[in-house]
C-alpha positions as a Markdown table, in Angstrom:
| # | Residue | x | y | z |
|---|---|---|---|---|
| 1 | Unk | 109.7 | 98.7 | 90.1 |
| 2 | Unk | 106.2 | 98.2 | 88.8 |
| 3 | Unk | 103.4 | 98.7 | 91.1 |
| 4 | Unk | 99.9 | 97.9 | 91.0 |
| 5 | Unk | 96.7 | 100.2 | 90.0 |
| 6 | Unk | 93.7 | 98.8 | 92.1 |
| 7 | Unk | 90.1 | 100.6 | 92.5 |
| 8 | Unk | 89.9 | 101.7 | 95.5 |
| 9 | Unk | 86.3 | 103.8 | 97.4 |
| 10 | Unk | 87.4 | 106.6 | 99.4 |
| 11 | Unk | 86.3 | 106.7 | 103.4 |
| 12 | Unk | 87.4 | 109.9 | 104.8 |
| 13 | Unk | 89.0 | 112.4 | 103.6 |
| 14 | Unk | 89.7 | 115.1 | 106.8 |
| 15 | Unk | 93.3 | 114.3 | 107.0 |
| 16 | Unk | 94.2 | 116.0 | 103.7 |
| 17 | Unk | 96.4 | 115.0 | 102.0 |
| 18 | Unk | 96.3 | 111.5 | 103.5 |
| 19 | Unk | 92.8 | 109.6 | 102.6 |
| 20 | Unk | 91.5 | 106.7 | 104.2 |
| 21 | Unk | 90.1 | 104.7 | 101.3 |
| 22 | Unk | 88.5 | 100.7 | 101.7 |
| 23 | Unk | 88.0 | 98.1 | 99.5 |
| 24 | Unk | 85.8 | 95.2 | 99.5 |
| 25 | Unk | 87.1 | 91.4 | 99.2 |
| 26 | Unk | 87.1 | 89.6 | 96.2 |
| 27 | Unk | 83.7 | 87.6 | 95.0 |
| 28 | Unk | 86.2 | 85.2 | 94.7 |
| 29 | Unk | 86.7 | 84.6 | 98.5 |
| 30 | Unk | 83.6 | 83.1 | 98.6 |
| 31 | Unk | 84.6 | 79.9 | 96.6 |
| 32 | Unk | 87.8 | 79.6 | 97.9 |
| 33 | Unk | 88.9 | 76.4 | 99.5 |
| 34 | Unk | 90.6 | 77.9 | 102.4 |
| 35 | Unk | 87.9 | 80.4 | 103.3 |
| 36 | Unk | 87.4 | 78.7 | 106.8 |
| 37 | Unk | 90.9 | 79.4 | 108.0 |
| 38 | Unk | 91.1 | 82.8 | 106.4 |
| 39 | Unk | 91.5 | 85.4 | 108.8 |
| 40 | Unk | 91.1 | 88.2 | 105.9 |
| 41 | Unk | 88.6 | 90.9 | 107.2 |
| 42 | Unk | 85.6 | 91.8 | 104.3 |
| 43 | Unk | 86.8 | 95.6 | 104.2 |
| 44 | Unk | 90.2 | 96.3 | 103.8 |
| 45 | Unk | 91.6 | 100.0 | 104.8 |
| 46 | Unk | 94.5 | 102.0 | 104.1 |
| 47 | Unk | 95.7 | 105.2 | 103.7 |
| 48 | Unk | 96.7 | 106.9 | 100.6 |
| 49 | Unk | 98.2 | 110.1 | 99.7 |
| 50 | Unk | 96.1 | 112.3 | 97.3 |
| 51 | Unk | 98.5 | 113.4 | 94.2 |
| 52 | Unk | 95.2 | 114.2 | 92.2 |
| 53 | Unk | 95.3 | 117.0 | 93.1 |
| 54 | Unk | 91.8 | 117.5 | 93.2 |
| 55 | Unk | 88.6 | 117.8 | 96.2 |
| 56 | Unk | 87.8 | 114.2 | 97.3 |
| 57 | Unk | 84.1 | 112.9 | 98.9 |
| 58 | Unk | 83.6 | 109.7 | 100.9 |
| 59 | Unk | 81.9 | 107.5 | 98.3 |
| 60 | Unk | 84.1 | 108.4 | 95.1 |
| 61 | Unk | 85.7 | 105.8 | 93.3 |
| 62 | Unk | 89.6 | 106.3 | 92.8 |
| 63 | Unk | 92.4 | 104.5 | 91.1 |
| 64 | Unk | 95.2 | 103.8 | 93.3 |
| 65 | Unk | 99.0 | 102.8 | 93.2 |
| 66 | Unk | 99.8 | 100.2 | 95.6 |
| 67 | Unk | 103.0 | 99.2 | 96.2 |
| 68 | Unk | 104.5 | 96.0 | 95.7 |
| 69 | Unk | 106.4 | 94.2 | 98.6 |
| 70 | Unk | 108.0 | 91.3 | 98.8 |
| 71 | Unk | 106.3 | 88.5 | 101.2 |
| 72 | Unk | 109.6 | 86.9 | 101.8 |
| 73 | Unk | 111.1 | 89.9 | 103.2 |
| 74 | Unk | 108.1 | 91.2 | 105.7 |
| 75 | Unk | 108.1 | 87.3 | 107.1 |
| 76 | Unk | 111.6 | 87.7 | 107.6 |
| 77 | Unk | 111.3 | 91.0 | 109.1 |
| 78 | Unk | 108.3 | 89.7 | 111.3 |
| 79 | Unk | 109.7 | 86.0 | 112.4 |
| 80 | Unk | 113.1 | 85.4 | 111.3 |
| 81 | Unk | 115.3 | 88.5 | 113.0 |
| 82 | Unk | 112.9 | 87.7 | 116.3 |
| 83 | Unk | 113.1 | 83.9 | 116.0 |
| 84 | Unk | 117.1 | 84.4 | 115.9 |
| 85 | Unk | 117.3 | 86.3 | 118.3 |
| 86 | Unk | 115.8 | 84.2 | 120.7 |
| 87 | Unk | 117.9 | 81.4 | 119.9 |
| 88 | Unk | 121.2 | 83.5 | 119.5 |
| 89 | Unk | 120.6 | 84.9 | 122.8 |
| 90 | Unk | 119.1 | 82.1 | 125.0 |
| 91 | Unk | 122.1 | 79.9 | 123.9 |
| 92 | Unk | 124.7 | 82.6 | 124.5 |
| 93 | Unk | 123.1 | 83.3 | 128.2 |
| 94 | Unk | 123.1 | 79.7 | 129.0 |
| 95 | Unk | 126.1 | 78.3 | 127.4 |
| 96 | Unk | 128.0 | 81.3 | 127.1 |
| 97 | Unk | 127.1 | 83.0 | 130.6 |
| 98 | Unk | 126.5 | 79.8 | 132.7 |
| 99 | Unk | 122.9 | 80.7 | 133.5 |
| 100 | Unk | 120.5 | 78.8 | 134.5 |
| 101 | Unk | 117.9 | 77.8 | 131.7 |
| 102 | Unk | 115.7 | 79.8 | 133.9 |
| 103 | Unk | 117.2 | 83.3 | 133.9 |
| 104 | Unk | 119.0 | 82.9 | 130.2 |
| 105 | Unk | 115.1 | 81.9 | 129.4 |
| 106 | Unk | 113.9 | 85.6 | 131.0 |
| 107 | Unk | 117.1 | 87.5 | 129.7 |
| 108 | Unk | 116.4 | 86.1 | 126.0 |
| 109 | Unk | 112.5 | 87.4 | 125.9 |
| 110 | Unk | 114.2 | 90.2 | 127.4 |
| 111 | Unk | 116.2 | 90.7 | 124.0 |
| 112 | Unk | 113.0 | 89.3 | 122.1 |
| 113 | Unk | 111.0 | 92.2 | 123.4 |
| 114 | Unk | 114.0 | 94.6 | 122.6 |
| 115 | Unk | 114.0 | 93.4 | 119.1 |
| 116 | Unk | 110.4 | 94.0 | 118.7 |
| 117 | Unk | 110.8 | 97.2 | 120.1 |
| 118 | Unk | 113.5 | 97.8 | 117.6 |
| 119 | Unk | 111.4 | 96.4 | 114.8 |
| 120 | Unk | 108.4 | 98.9 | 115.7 |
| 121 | Unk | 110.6 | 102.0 | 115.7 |
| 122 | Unk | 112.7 | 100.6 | 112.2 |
| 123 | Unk | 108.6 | 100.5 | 110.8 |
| 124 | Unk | 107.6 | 104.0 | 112.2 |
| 125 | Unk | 111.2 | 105.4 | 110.2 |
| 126 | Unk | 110.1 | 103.3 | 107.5 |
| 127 | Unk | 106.0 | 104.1 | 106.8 |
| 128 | Unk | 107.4 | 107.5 | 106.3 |
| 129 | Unk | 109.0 | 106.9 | 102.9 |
| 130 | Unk | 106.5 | 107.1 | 100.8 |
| 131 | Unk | 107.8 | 104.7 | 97.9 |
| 132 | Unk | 106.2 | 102.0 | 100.5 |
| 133 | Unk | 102.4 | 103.8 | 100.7 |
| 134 | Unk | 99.6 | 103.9 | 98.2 |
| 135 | Unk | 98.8 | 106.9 | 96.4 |
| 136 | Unk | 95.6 | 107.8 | 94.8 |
| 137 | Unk | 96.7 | 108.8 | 90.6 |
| 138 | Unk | 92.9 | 109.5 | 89.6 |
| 139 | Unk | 89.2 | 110.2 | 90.4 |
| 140 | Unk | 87.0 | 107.8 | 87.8 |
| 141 | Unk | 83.9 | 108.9 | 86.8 |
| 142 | Unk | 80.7 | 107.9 | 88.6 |
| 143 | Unk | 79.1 | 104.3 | 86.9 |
| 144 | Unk | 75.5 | 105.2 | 86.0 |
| 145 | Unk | 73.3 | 101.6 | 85.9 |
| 146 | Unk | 72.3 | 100.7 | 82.1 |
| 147 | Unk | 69.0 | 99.5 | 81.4 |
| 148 | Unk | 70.1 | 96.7 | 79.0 |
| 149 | Unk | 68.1 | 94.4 | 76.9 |
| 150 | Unk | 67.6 | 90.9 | 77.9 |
| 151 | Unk | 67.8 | 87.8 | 75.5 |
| 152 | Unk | 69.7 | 86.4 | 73.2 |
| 153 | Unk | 70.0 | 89.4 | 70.8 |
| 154 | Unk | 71.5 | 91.9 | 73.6 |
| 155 | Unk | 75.1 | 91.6 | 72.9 |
């Protein structure tokens, strides 16, 4: 499975070999239609494992692995399995237990909160494998500001 390489700025690095690393939104957010309703913060952070092997400082530039998941499957994960449980189980309290809408409504958030619950401990077993996390494959080199010629003539 291909992942993507992304530059990344490191943040913290006391929790060897795990780095906190940040990257700034696209210039392109600022001319996006949709920017209003957006709810994308300006920094994003993460964590990465360091495989550089190598001593890294807050402020260093790194290129970074990220991996690829599917949208369709983490909005499944996140609304589908709760949405149908909900429904599953209020219509099998009511219809199939001859409660009223009342209780089979407080027994089915019952099971909705158990299925979150299950969710959370399914994506604490999951983080752990680390073909889901980002891992940090190189240190670049510092960029050093040019003084380049202006005009017509400078490329």
């Amino acid at each position: 499975m291909e992942r993507l390489k992304e530059v990344w700025i490191v943040k913290e690095t006391e929790k060897e070999p795990w780095i906190i690393i940040e990257k700034s939104k696209p210039a392109s957010c600022e001319s996006c239609g949709s920017m209003s309703f957006c709810r994308v913060k300006n920094v994003v952070e993460t964590r990465a494992k360091n495989e550089t092997g190598k001593t890294l400082k807050p402020g260093q530039h790194v290129l970074v692995e990220v991996p690829l998941v599917s949208s369709t499957k983490t909005a499944f994960f996140l609304y589908g399995i709760p949405t149908l449980a909900l429904v599953v189980s209020l219509l099998l309290f009511i219809e199939g237990f001859g409660l009223s809408q009342t209780q089979g409504l407080l027994y089915a958030l019952l099971v909705l909160a158990g299925v979150f619950l299950a969710l959370w401990f399914y994506d604490k077993a999951y983080a752990k494998r680390e073909t889901y996390t980002a891992r940090i494959l190189a240190v670049l080199p510092e960029m050093k500001s040019v003084d380049r010629p202006e005009g017509r003539d400078a490329l």
